[in-house]
C-alpha positions as CSV (number, residue, x, y, z in Angstrom):
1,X,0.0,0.0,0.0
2,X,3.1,2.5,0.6
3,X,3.8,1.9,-3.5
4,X,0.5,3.0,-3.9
5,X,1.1,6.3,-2.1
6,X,-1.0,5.4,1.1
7,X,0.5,7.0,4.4
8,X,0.3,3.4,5.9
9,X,2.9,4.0,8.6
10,X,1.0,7.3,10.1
11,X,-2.2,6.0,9.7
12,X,-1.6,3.1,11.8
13,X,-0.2,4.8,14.3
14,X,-2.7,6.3,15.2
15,X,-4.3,3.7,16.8
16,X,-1.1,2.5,18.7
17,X,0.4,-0.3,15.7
18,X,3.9,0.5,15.0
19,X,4.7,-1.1,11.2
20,X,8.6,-2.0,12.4
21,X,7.7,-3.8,15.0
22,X,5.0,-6.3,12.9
23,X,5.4,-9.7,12.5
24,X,5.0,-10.7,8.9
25,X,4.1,-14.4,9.4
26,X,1.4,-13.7,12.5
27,X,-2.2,-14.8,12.1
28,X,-4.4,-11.6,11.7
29,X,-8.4,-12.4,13.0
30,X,-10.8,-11.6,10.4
31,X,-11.8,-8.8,12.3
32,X,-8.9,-7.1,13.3
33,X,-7.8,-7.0,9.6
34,X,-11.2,-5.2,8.7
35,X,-11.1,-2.8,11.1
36,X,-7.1,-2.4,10.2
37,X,-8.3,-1.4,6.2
38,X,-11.3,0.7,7.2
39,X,-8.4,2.8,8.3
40,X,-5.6,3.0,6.4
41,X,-7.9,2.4,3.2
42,X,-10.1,6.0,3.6
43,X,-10.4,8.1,0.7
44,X,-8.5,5.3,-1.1
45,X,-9.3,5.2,-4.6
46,X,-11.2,1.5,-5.3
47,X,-8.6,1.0,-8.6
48,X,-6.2,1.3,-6.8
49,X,-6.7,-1.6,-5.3
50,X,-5.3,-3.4,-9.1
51,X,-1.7,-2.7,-7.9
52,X,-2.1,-3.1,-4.4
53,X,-3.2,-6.8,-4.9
54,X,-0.3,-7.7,-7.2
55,X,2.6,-7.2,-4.5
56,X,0.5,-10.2,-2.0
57,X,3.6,-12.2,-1.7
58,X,3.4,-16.6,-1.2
59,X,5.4,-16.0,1.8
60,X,2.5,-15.8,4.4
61,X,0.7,-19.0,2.9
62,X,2.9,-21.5,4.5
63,X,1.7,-25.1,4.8
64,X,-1.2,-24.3,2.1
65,X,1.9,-23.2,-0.6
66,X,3.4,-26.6,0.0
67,X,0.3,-28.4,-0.3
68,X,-0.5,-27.0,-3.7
69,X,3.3,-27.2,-5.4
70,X,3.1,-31.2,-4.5
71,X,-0.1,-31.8,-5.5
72,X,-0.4,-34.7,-8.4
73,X,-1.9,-32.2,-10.9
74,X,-3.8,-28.6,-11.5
75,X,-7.3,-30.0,-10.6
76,X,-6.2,-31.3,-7.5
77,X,-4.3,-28.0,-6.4
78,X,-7.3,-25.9,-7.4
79,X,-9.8,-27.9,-5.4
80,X,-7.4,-27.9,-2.1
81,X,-7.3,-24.5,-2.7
82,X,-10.9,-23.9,-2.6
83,X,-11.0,-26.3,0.2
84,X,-8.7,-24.9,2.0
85,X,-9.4,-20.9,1.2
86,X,-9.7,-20.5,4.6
87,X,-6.0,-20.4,5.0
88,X,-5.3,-17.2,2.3
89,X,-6.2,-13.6,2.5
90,X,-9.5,-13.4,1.0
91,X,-12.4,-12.8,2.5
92,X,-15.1,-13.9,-0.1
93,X,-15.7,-17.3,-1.5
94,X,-13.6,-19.4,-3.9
95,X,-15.9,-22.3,-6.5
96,X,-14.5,-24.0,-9.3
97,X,-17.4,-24.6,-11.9
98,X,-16.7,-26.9,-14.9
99,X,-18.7,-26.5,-18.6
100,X,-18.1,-29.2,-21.6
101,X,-14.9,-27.5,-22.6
102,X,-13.7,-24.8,-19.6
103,X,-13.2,-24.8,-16.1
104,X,-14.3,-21.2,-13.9
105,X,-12.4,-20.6,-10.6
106,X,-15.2,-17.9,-9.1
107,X,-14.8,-15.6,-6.6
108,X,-17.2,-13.5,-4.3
109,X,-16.8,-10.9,-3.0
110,X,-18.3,-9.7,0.5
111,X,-18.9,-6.3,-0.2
112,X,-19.1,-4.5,-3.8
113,X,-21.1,-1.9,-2.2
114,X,-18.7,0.4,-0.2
115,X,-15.8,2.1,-1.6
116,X,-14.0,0.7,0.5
117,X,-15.0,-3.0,0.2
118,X,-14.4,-2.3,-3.7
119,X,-11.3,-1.9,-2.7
120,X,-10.9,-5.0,-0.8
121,X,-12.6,-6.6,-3.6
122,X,-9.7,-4.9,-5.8
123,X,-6.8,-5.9,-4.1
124,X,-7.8,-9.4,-3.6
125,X,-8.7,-10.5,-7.0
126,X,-5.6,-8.8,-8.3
127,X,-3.6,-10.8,-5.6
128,X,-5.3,-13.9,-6.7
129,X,-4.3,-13.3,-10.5
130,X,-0.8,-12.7,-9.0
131,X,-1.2,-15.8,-6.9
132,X,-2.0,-17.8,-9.5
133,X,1.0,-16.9,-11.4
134,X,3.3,-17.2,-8.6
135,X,2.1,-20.7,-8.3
136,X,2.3,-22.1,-11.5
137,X,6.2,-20.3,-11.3
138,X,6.8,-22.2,-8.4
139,X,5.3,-25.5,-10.0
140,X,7.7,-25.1,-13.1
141,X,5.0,-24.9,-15.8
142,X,3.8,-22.5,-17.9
143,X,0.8,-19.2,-17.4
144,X,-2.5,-20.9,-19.7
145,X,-4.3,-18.2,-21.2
146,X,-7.3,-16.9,-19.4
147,X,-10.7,-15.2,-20.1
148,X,-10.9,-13.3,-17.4
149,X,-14.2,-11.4,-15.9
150,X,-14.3,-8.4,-13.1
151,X,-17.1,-7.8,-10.9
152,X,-16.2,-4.1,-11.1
153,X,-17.3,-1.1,-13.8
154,X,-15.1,-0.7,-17.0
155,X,-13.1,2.4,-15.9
156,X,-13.5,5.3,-18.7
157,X,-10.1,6.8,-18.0
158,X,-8.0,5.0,-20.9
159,X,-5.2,5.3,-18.8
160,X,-6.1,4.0,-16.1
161,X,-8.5,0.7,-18.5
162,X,-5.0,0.2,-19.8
163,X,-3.7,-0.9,-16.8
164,X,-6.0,-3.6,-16.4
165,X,-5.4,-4.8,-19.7
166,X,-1.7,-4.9,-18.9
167,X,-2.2,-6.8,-15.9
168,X,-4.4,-9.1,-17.0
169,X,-4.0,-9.5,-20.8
170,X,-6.3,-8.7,-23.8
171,X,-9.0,-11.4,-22.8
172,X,-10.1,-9.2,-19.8
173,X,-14.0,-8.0,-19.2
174,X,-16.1,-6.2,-16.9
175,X,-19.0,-5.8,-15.0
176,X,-19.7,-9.6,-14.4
177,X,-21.4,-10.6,-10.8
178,X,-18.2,-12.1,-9.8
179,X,-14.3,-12.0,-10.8
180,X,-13.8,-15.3,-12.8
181,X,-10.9,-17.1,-14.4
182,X,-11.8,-19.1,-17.4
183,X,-9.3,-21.6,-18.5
184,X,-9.2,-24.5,-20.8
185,X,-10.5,-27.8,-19.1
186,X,-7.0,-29.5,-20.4
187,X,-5.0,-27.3,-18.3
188,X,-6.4,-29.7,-15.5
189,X,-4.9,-32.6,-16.1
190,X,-1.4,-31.4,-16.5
191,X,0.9,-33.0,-14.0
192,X,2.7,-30.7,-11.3
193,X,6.5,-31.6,-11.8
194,X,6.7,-31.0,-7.9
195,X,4.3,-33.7,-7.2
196,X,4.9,-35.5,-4.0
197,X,2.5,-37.4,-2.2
198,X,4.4,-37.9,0.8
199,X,4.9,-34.9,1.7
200,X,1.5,-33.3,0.3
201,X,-0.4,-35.4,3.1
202,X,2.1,-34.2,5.7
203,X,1.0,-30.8,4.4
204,X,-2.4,-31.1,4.0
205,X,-2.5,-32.5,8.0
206,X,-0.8,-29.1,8.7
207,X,-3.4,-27.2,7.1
208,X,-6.5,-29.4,8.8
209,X,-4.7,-28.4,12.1
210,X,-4.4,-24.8,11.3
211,X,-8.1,-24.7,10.3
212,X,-9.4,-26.7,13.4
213,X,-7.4,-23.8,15.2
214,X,-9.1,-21.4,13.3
215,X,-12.6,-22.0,13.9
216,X,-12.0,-23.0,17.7
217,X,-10.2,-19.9,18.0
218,X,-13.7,-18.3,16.3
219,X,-16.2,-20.1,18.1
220,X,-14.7,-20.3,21.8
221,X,-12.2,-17.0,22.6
222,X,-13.9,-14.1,24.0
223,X,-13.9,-11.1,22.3
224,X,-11.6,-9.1,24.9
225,X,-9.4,-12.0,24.7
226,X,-9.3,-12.6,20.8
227,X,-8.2,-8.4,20.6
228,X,-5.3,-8.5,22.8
229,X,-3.8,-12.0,21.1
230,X,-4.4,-10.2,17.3
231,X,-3.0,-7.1,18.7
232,X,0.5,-9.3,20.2
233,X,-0.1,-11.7,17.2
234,X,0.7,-8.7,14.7
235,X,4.2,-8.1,16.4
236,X,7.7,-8.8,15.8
237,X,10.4,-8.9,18.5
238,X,9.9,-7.1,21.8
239,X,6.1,-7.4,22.7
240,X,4.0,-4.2,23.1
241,X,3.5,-3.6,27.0
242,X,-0.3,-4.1,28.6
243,X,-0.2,-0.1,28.5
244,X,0.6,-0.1,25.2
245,X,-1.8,-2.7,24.2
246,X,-4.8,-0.8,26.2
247,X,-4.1,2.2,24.0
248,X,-4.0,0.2,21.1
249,X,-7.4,-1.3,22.3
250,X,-8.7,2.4,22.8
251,X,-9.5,1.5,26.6
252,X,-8.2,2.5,30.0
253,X,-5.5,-0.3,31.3
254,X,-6.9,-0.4,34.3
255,X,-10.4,-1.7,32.5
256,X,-8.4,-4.3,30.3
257,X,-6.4,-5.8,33.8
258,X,-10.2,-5.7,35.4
259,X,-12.0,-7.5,32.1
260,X,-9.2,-10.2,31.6
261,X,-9.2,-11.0,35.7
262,X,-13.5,-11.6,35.2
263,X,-12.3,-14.6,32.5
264,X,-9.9,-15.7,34.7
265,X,-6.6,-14.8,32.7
266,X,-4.2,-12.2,32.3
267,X,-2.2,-10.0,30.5
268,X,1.3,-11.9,30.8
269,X,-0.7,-15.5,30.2
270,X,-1.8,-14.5,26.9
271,X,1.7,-12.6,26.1
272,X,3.3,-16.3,27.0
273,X,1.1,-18.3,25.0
274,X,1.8,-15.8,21.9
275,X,5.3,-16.1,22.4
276,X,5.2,-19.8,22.7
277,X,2.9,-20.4,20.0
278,X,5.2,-18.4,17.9
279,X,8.1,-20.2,18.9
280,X,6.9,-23.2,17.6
281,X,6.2,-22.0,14.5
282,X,9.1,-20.5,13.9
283,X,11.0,-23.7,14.8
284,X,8.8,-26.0,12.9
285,X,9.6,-24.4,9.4
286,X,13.6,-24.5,9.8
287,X,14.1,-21.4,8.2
288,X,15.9,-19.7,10.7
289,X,18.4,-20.4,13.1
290,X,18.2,-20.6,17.1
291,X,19.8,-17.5,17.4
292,X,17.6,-15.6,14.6
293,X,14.6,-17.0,16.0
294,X,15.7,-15.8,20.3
295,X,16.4,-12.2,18.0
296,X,12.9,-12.4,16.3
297,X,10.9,-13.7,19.5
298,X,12.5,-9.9,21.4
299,X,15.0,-11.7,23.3
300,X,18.0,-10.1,23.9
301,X,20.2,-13.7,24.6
302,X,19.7,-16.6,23.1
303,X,20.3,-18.6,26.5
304,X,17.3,-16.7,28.1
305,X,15.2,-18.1,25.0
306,X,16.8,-21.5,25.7
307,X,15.6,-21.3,29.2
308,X,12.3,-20.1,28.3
309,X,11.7,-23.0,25.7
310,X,13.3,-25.5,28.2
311,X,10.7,-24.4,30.9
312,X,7.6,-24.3,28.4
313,X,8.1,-27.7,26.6
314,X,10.5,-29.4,29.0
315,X,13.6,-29.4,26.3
316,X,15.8,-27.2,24.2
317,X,15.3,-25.8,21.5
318,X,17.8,-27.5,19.9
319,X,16.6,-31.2,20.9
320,X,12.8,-30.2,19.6
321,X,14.6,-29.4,16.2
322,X,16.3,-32.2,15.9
323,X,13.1,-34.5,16.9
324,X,10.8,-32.7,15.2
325,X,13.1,-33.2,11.8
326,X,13.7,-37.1,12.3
């Protein structure tokens, strides 16, 4: 959003998020992240919304990116993708239809109403287009052409129409009920050179966990509860303080201390269990080593992170890497 000339940095804080300190990999709550775009997406012009979408990046998909790349061909990845849309950053509905001779990957939108739900709606079916592409990059096979269709008015700015034809290709329409991607049925049954089957069912376990998470985390967390762990969820290093995350929250810390106490909880419990639950994930992927990941988690020494892990999980950090990787 900064490349499309939106004051993202200020606007945030303003309601107590600083951008350097935000954890790229945390979980956002569906809610959070709309109230997050109502504000740094005001007077934001709906179009722009075309190049917003196409800098989404794969990184933040984790075990769903490695399900799809190992899947035995395109009809399979597109139906754990639908099955699993859960998992990305849209908000709307993904459905694959199939006709004599092409297959349609829909998508809904939630809101084409609002300016700034057109804008939603913008940036995510551009980031799918650019999602798609990424993919089949990844996969080692080749864009198929695509009759795309936008749930949005042509624009009558030529400049700004070419765009969309630039982005999308030549094949591009508008004003349809829903953004869909028309591709030849044959395209389905090419094989994905990164097929593994092994490891897609280790991968599509990981992503039946993450969505079990999900919906308990929907159905069962209080509301004063679910803010503060999206607030700490969003951060990178050293954790906000409970003064911090009141203002954040917009309420008195005194009134946040009182409302946790009433669920039987507290600030530091849930501050632990992000921590924690970040650990792990940070460990689990391999990406980074002890050290980086004590530096990323805010501590200043490794060994107090080794302490910390040894005392949550009842071994170190390096024995949980080496078991978790056998």
């Amino acid at each position: 959003m900064r490349n499309a000339g939106i004051d993202v940095d200020s606007r945030l804080a303003d309601i107590g998020i600083k951008v350097d300190a935000l954890d790229p990999s945390s979980t956002i709550h569906d809610r959070l992240e709309w109230d997050i775009q109502q504000i740094i997406s005001k007077n934001v012009e709906p179009e722009k919304g075309l190049f917003i979408g196409q800098h989404y990046a794969l990184a933040g998909y984790g075990p769903l990116l490695m399900l799809l790349v190992t899947s035995h061909d395109i009809h399979t990845a597109l139906n754990k993708g639908i099955k699993y849309q859960k998992l990305t950053h849209l908000f709307g509905s993904l459905a694959l239809y199939e006709t004599d001779e092409r297959t349609i990957l829909n998508y809904l939108p939630v809101d084409l109403k609002t300016e700034i739900g057109q804008l939603r709606a913008q940036c995510e079916v551009s980031g799918t287009y650019k999602f798609i592409q990424d993919i089949y990059t990844m996969m080692g096979l080749q864009m198929p052409t695509m009759r795309i269709e936008l749930p949005f008015e042509k624009p009558t700015d030529l400049d700004t129409l070419s765009r969309y034809f630039a982005y999308y290709g030549e094949d591009v329409h508008f004003n349809g009920k829903y953004a869909a991607f028309s591709l030849s049925k044959d395209v389905l049954e090419i094989k994905i050179p990164s097929a593994d089957i092994i490891t897609h069912r280790i991968y599509e376990s990981k992503c039946i966990a993450e969505i079990t998470r999900l919906n308990q985390q929907d159905h069962q967390t209080p509301h004063i509860i679910q803010c503060v762990q999206d607030y700490l969820e969003l951060q990178q290093g050293i954790i906000p303080s409970m003064a911090e995350t009141a203002f954040a929250l917009k309420m008195p810390e005194r009134t946040l201390r009182h409302q946790l106490q009433q669920l039987n909880t507290s600030y530091k419990q849930i501050r632990e269990q992000i921590i924690k639950n970040k650990a792990l994930k940070l460990m689990e992927y391999r990406e980074y080593s002890i050290e980086v990941v004590a530096e990323l988690l805010g501590y200043s020494e490794p060994a107090a992170f080794n302490h910390a892990f040894k005392r949550w999980f009842g071994q170190s950090p390096r024995q949980y890497a080496k078991e978790s990787s056998s």
